[in-house]
PDB file with one MODEL, atoms N, CA, C and O in Angstrom:
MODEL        1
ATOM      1  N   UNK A   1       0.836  -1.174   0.000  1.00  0.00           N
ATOM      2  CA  UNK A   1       0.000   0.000   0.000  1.00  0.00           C
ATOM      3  C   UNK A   1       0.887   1.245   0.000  1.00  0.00           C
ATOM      4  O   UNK A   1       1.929   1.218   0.654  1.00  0.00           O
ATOM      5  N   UNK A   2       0.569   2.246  -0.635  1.00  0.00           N
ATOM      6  CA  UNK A   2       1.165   3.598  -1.073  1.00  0.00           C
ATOM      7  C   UNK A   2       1.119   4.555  -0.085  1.00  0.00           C
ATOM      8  O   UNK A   2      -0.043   4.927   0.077  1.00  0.00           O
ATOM      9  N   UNK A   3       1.923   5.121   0.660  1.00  0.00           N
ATOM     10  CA  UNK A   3       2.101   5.827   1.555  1.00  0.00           C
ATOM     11  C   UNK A   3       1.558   7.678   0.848  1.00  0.00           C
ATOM     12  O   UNK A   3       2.068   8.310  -0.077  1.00  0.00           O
ATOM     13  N   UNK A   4       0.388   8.051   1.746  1.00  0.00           N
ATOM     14  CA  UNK A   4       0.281   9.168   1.367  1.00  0.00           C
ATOM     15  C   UNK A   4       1.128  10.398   1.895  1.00  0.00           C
ATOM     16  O   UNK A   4       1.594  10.574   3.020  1.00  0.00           O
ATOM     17  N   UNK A   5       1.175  10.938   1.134  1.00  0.00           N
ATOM     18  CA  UNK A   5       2.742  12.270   1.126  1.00  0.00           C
ATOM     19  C   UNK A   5       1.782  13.812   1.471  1.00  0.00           C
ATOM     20  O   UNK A   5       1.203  14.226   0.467  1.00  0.00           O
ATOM     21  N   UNK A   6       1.594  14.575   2.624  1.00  0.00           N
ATOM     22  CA  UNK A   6       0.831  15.547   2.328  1.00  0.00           C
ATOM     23  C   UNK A   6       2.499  16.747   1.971  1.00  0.00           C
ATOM     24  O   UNK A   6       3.659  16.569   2.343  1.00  0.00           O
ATOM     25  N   UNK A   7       1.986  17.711   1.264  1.00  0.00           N
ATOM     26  CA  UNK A   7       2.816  18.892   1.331  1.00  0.00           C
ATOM     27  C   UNK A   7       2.169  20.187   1.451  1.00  0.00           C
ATOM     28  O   UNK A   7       1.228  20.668   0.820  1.00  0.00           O
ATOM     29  N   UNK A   8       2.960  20.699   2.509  1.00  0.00           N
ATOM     30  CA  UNK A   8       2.027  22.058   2.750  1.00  0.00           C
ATOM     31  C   UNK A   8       2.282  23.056   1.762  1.00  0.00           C
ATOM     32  O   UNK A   8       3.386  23.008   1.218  1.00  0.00           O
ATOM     33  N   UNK A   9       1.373  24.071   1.374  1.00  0.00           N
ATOM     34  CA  UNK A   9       1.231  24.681   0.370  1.00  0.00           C
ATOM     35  C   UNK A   9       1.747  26.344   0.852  1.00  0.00           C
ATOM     36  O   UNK A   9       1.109  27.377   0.647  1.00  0.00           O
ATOM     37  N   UNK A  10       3.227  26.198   1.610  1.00  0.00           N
ATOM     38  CA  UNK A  10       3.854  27.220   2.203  1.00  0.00           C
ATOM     39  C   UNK A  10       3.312  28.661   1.702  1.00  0.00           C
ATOM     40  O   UNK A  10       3.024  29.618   2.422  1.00  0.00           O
ATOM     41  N   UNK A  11       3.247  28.583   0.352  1.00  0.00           N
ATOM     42  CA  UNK A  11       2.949  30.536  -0.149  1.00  0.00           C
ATOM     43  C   UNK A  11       1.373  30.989   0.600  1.00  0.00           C
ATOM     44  O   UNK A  11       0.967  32.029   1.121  1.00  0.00           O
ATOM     45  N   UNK A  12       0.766  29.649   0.348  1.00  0.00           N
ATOM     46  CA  UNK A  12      -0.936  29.967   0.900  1.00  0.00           C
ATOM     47  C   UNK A  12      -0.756  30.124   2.690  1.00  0.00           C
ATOM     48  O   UNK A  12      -1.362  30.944   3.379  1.00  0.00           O
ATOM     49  N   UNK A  13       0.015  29.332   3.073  1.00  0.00           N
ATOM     50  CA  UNK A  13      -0.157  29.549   4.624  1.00  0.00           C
ATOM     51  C   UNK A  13       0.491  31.092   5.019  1.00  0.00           C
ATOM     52  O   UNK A  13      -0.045  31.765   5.900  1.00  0.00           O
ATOM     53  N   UNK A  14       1.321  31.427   4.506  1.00  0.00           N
ATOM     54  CA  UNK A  14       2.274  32.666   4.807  1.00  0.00           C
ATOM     55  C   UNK A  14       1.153  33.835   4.487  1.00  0.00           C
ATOM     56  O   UNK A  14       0.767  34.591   5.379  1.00  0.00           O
ATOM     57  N   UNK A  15       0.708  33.907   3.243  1.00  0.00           N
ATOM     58  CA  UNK A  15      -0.103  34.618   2.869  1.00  0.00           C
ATOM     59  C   UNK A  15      -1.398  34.787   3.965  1.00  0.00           C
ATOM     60  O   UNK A  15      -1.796  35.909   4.280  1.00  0.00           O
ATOM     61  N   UNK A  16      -1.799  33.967   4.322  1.00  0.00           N
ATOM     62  CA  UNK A  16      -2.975  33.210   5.788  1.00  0.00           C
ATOM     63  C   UNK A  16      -2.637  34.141   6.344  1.00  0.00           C
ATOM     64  O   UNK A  16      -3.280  35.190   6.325  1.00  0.00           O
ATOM     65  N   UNK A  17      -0.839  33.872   7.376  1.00  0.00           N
ATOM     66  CA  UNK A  17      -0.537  34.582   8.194  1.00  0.00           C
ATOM     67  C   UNK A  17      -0.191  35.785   7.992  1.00  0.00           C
ATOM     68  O   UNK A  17       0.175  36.312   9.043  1.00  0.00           O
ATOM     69  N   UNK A  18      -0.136  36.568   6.963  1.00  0.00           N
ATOM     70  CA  UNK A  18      -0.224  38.017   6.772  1.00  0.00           C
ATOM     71  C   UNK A  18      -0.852  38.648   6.739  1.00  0.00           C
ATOM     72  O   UNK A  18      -0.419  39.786   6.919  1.00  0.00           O
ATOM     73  N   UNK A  19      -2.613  38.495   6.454  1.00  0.00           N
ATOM     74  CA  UNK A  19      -3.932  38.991   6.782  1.00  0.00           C
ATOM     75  C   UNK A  19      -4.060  39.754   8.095  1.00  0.00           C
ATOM     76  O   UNK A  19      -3.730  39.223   9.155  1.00  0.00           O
ATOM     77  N   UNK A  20      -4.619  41.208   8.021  1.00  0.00           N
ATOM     78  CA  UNK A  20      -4.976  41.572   9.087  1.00  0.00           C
ATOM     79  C   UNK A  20      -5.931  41.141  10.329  1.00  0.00           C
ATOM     80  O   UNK A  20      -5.885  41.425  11.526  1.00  0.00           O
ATOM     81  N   UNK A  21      -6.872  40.290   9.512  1.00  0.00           N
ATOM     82  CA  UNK A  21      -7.702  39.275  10.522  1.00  0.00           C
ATOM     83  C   UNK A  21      -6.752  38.582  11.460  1.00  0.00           C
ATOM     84  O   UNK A  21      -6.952  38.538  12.673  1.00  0.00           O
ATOM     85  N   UNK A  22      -5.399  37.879  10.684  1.00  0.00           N
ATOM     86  CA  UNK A  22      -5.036  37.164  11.948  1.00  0.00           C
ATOM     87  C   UNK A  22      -3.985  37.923  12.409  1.00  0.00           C
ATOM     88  O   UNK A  22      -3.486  37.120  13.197  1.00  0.00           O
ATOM     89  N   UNK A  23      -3.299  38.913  12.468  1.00  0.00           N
ATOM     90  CA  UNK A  23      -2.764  40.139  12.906  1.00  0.00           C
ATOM     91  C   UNK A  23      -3.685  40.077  14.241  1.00  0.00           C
ATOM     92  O   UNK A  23      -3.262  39.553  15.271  1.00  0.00           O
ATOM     93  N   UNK A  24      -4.833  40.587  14.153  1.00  0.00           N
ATOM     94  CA  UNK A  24      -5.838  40.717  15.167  1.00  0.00           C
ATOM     95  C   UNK A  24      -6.127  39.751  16.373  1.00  0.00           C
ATOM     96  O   UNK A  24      -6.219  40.052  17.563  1.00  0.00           O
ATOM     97  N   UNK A  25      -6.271  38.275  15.661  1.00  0.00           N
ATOM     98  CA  UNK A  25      -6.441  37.525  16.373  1.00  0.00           C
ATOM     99  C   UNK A  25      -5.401  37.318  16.894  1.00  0.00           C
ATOM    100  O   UNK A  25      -5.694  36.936  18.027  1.00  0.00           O
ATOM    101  N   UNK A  26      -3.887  37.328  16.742  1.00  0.00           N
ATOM    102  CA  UNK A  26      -2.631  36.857  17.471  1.00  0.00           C
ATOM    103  C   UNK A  26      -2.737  37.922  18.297  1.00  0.00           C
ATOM    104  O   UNK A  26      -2.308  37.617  19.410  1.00  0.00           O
ATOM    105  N   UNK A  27      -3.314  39.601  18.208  1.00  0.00           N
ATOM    106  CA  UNK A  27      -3.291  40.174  19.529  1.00  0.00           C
ATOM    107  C   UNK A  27      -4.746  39.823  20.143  1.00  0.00           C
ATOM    108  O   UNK A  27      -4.562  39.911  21.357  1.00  0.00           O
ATOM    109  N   UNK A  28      -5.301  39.679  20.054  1.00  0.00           N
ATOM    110  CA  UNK A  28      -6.837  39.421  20.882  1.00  0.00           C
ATOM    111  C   UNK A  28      -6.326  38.219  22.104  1.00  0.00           C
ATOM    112  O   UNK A  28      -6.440  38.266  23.329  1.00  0.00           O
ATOM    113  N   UNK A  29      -5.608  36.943  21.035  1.00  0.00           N
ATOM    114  CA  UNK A  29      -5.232  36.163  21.837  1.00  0.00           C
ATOM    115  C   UNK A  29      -3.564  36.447  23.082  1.00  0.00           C
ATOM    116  O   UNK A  29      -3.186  35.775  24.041  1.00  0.00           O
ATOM    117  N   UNK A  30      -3.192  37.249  22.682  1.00  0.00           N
ATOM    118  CA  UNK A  30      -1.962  37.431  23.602  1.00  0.00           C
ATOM    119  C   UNK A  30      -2.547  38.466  24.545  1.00  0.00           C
ATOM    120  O   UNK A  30      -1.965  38.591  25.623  1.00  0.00           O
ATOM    121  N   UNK A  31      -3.884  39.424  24.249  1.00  0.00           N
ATOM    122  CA  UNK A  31      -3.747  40.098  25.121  1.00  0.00           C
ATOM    123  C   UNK A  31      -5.044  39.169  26.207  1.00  0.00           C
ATOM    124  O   UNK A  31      -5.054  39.384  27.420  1.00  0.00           O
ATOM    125  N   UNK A  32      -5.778  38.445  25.738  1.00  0.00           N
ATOM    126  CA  UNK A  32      -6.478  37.467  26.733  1.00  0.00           C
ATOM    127  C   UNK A  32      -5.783  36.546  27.519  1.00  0.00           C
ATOM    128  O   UNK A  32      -6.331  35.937  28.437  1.00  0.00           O
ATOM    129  N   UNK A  33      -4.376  36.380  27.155  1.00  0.00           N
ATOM    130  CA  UNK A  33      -3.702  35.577  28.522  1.00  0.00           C
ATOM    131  C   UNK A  33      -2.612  36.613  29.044  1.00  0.00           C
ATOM    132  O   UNK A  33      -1.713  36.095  29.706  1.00  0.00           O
ATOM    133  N   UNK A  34      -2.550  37.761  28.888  1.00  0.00           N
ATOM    134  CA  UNK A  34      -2.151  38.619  29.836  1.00  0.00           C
ATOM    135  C   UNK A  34      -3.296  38.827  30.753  1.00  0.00           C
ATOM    136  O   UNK A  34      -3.062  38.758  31.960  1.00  0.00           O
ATOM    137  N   UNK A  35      -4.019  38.973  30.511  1.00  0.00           N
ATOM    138  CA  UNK A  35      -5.712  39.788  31.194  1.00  0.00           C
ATOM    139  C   UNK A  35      -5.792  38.679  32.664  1.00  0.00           C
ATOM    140  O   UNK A  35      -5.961  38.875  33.868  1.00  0.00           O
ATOM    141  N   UNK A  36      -5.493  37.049  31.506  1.00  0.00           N
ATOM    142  CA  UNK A  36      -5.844  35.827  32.611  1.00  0.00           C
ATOM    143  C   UNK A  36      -4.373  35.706  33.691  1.00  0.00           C
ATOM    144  O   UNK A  36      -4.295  35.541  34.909  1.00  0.00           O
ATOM    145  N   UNK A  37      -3.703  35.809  33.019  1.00  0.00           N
ATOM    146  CA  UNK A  37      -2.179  35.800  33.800  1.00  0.00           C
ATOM    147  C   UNK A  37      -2.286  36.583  35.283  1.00  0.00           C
ATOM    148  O   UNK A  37      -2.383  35.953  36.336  1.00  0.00           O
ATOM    149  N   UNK A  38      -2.258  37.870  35.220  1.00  0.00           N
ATOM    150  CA  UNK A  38      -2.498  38.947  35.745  1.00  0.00           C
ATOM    151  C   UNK A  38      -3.565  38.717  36.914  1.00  0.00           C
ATOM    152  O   UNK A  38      -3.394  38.927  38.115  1.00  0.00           O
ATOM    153  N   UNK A  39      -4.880  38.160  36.171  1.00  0.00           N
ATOM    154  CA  UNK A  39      -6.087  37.660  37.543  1.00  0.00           C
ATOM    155  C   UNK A  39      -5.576  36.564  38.522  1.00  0.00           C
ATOM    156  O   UNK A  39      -5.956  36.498  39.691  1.00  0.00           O
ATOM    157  N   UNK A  40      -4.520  35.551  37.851  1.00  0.00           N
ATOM    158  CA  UNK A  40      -4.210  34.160  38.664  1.00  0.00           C
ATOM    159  C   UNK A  40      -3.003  34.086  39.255  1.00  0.00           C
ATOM    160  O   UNK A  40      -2.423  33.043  39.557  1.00  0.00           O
ATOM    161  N   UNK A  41      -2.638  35.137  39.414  1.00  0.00           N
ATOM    162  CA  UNK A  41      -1.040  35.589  39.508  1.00  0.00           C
ATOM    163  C   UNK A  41      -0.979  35.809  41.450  1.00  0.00           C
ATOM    164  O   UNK A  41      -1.732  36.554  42.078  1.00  0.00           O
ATOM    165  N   UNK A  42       0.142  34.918  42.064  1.00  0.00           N
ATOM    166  CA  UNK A  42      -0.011  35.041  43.303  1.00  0.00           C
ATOM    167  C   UNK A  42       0.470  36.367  43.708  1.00  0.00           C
ATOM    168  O   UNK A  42       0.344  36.381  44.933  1.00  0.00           O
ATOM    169  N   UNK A  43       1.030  37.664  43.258  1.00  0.00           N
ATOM    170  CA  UNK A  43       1.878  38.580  43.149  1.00  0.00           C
ATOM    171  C   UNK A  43       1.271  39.870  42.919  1.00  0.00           C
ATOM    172  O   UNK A  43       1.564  41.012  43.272  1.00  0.00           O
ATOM    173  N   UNK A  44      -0.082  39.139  41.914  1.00  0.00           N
ATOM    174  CA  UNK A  44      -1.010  40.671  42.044  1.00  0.00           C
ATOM    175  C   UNK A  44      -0.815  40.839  40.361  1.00  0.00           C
ATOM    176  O   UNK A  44      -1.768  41.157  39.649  1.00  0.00           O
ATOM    177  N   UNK A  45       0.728  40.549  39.750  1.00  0.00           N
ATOM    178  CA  UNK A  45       0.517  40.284  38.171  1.00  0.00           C
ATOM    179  C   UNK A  45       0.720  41.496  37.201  1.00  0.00           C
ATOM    180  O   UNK A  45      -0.255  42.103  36.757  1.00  0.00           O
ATOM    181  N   UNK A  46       1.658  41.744  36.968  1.00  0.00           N
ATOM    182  CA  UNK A  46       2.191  42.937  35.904  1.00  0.00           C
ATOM    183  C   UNK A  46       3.136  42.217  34.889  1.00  0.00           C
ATOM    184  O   UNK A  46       4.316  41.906  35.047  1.00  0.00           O
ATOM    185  N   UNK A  47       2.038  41.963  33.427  1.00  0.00           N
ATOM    186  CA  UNK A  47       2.396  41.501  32.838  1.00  0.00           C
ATOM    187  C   UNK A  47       2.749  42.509  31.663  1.00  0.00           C
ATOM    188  O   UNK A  47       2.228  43.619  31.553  1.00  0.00           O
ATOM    189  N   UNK A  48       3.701  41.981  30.798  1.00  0.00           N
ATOM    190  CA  UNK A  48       3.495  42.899  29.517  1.00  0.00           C
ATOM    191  C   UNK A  48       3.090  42.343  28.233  1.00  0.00           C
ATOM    192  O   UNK A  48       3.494  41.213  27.961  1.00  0.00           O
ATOM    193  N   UNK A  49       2.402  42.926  27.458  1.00  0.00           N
ATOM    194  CA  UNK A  49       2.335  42.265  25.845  1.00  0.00           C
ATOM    195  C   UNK A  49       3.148  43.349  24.790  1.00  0.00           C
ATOM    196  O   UNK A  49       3.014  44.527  24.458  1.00  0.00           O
ATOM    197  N   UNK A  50       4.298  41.937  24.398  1.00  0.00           N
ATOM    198  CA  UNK A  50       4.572  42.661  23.412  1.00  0.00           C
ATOM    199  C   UNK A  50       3.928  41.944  21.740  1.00  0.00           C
ATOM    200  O   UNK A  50       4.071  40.825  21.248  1.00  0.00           O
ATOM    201  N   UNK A  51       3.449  42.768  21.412  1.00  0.00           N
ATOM    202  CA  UNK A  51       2.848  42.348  19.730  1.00  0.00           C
ATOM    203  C   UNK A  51       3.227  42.909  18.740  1.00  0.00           C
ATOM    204  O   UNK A  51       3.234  44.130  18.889  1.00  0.00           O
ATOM    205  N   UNK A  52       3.681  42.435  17.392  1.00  0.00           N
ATOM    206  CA  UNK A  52       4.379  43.225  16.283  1.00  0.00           C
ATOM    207  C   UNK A  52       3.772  42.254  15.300  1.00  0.00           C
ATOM    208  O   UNK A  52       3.503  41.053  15.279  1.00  0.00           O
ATOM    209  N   UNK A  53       3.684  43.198  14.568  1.00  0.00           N
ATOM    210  CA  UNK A  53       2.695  43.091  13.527  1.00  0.00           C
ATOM    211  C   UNK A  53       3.501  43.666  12.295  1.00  0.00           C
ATOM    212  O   UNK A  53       3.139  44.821  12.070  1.00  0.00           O
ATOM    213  N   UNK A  54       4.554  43.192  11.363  1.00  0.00           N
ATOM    214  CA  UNK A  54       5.281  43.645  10.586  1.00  0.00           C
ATOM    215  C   UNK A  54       4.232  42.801   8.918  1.00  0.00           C
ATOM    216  O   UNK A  54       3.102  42.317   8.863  1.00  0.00           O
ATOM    217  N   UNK A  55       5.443  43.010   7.708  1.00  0.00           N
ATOM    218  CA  UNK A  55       4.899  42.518   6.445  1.00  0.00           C
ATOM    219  C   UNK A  55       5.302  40.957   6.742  1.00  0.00           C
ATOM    220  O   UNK A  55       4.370  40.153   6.739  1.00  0.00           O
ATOM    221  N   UNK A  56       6.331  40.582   6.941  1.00  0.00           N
ATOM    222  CA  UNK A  56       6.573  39.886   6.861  1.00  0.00           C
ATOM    223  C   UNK A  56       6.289  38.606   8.258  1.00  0.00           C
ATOM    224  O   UNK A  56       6.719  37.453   8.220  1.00  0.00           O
ATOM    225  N   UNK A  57       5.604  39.114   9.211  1.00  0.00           N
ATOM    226  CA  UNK A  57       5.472  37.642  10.426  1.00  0.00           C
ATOM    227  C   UNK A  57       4.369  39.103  11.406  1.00  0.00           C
ATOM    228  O   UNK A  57       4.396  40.329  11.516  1.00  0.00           O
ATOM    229  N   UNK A  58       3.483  37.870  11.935  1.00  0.00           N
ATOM    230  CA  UNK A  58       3.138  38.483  13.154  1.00  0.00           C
ATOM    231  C   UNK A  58       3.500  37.899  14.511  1.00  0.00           C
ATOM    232  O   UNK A  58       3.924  36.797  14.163  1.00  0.00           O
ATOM    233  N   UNK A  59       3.624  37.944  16.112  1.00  0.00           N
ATOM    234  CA  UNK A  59       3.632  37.560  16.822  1.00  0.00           C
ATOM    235  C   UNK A  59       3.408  38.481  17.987  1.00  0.00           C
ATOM    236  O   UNK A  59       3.673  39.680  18.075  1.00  0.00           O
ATOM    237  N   UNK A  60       2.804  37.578  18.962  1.00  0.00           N
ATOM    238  CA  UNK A  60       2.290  37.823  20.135  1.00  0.00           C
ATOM    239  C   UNK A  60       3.209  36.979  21.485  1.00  0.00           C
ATOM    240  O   UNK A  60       3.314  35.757  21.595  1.00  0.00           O
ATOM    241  N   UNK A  61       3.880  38.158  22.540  1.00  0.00           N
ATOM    242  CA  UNK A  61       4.336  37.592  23.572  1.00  0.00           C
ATOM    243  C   UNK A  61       3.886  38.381  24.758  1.00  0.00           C
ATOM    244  O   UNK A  61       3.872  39.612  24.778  1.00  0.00           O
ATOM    245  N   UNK A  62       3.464  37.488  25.899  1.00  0.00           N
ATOM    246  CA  UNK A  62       3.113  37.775  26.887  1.00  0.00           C
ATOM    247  C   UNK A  62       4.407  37.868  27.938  1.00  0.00           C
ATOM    248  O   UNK A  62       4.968  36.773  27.965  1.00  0.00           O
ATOM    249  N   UNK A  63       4.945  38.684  28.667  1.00  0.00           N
ATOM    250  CA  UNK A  63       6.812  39.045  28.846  1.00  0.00           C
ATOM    251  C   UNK A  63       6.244  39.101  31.014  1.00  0.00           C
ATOM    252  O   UNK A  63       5.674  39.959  31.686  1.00  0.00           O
ATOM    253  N   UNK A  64       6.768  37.818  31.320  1.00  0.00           N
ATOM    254  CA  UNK A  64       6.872  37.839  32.880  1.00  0.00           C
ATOM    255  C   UNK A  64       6.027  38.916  33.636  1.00  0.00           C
ATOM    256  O   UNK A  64       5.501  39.984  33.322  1.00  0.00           O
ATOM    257  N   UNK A  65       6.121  38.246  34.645  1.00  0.00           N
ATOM    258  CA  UNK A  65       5.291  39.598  36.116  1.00  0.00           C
ATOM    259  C   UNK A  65       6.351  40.216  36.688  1.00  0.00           C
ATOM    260  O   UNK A  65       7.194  39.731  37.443  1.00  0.00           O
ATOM    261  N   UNK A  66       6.224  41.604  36.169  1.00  0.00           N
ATOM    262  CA  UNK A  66       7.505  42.370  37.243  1.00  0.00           C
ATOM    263  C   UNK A  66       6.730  42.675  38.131  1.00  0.00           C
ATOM    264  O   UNK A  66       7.127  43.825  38.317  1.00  0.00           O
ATOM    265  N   UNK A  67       5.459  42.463  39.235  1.00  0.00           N
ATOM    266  CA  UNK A  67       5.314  42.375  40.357  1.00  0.00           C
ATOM    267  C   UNK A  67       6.140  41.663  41.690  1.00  0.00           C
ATOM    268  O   UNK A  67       6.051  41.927  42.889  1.00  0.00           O
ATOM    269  N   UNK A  68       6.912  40.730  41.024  1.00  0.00           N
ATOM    270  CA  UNK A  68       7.339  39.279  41.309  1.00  0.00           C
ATOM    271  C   UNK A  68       8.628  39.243  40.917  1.00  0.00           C
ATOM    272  O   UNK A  68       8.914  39.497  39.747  1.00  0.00           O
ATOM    273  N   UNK A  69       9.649  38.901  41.905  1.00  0.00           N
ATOM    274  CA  UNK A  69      11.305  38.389  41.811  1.00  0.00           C
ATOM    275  C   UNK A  69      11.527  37.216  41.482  1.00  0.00           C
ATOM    276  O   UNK A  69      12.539  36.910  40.851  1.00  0.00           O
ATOM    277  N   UNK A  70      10.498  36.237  41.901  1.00  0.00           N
ATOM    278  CA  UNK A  70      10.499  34.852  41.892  1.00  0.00           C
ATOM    279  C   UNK A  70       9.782  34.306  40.454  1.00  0.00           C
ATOM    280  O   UNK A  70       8.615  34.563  40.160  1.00  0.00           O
ATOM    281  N   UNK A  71      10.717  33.494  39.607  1.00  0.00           N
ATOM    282  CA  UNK A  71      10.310  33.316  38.107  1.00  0.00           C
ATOM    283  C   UNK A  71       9.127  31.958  37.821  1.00  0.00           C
ATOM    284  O   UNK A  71       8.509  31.657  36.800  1.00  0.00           O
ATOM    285  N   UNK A  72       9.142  31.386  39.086  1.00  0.00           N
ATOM    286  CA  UNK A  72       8.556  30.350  39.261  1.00  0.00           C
ATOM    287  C   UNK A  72       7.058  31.286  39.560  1.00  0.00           C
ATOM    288  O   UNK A  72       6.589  31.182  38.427  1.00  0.00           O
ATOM    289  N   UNK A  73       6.233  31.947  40.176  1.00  0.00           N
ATOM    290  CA  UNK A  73       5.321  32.396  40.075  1.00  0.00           C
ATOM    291  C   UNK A  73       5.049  33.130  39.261  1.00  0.00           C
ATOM    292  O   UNK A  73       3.925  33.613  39.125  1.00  0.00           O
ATOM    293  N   UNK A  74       5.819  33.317  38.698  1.00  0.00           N
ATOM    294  CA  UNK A  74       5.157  34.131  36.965  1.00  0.00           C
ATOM    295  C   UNK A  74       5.449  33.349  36.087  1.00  0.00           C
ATOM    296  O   UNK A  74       5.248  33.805  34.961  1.00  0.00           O
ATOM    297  N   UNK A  75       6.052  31.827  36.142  1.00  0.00           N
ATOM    298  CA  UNK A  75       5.576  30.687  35.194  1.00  0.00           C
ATOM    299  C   UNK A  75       4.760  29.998  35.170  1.00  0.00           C
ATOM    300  O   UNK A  75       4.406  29.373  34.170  1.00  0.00           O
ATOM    301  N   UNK A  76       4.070  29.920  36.685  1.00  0.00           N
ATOM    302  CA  UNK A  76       2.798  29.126  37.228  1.00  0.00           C
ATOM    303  C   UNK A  76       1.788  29.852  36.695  1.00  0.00           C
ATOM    304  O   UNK A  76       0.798  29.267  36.254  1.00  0.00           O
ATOM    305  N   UNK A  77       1.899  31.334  36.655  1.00  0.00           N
ATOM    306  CA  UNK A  77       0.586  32.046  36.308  1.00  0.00           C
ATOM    307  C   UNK A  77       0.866  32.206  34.776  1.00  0.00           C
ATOM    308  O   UNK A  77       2.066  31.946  34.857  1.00  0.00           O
ATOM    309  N   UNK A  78       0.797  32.287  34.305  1.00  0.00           N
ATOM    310  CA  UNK A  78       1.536  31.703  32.665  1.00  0.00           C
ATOM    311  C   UNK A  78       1.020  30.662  32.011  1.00  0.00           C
ATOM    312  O   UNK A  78       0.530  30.711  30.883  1.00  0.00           O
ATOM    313  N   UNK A  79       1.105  29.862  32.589  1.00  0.00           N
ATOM    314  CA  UNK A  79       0.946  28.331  32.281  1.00  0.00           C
ATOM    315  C   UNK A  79      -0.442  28.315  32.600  1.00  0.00           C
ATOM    316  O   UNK A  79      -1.140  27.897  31.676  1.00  0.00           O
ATOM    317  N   UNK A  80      -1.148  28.701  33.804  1.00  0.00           N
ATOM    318  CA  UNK A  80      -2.644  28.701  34.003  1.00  0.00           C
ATOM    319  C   UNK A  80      -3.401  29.366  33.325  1.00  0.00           C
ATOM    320  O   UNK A  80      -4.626  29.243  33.315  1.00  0.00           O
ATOM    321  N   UNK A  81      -2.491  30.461  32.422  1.00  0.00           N
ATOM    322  CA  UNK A  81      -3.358  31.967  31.664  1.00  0.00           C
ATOM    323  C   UNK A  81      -3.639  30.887  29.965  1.00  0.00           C
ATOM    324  O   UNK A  81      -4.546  30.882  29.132  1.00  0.00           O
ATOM    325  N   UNK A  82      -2.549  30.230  30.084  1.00  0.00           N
ATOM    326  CA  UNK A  82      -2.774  29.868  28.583  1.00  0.00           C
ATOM    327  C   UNK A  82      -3.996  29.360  27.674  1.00  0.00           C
ATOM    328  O   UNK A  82      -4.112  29.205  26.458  1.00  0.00           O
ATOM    329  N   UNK A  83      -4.924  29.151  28.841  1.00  0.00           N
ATOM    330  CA  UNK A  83      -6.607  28.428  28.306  1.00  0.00           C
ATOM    331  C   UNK A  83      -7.523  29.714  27.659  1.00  0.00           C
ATOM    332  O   UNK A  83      -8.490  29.837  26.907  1.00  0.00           O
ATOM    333  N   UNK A  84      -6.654  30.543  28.388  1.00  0.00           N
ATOM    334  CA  UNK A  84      -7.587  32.326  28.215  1.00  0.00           C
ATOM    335  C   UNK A  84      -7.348  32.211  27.117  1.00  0.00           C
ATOM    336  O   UNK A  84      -8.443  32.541  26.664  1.00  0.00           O
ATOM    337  N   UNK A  85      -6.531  31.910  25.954  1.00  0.00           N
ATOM    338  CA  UNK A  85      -6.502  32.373  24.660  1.00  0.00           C
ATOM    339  C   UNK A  85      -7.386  31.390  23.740  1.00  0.00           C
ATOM    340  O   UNK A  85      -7.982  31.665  22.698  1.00  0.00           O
ATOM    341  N   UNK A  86      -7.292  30.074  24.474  1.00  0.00           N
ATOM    342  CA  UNK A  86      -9.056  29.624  23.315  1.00  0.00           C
ATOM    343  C   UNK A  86      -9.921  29.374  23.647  1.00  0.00           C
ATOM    344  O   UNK A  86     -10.531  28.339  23.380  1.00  0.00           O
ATOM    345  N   UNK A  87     -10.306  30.383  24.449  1.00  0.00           N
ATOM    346  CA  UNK A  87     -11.793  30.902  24.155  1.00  0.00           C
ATOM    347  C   UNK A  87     -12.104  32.328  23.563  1.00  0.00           C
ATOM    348  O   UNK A  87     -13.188  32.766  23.177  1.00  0.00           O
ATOM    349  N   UNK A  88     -10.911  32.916  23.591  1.00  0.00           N
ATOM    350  CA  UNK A  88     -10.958  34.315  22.567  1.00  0.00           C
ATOM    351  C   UNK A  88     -11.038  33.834  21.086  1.00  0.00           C
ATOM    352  O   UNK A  88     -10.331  32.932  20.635  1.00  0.00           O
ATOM    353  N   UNK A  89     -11.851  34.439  20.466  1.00  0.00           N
ATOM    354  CA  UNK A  89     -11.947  34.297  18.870  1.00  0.00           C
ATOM    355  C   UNK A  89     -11.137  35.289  18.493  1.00  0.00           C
ATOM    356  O   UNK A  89     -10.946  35.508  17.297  1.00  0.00           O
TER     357      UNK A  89
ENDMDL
END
C-alpha cells in the first residue's frame, strides 16, 4: 500500500498569516492571557504584551510579572493563563 505524502502549500499559509484578521487575532489572543495571567497571579501580576505586527510575520508575547522576583510564580501564572486564549476568537 502507497504511503500518502501531504505537502504544505507554504505561499498559501504565509499569505494566511499576513492577513490583518489574523494580525488581530494573534493580539486578541496574547492580550487574553495577559488579562488571565495577571487575575491568577499570586503577586497581584504585571504583565506585559509585546505584539508586532510587521509585512513579513506576526507575533504575540506575553513578557513575565515584574510584580514578582520569583520566576517560578510568573511561570505558574503563565501556564494557568494559557486556556484564556481559546476561548478568545
Amino acid at each position: 500500500m502507497a504511503r500518502s505524502r501531504i505537502v504544505p502549500n507554504r505561499q498559501a499559509i504565509a499569505s494566511f498569516l499576513r492577513t490583518p484578521q489574523m494580525h488581530a487575532l494573534i493580539e486578541r489572543k496574547t492580550r487574553a492571557v495577559a488579562e488571565a495571567a495577571a487575575a491568577v497571579s499570586e503577586a497581584g501580576g504585571q504583565f506585559r504584551v509585546d505584539v508586532e505586527t510587521g509585512d513579513r510575520r506576526a507575533r504575540g508575547a506575553v513578557i513575565g510579572d515584574y510584580s514578582t522576583h520569583d520566576p517560578e510564580v510568573s511561570r505558574r501564572a503563565l501556564l494557568r493563563a494559557l486556556d484564556a486564549a481559546r476561548a478568545v476568537d
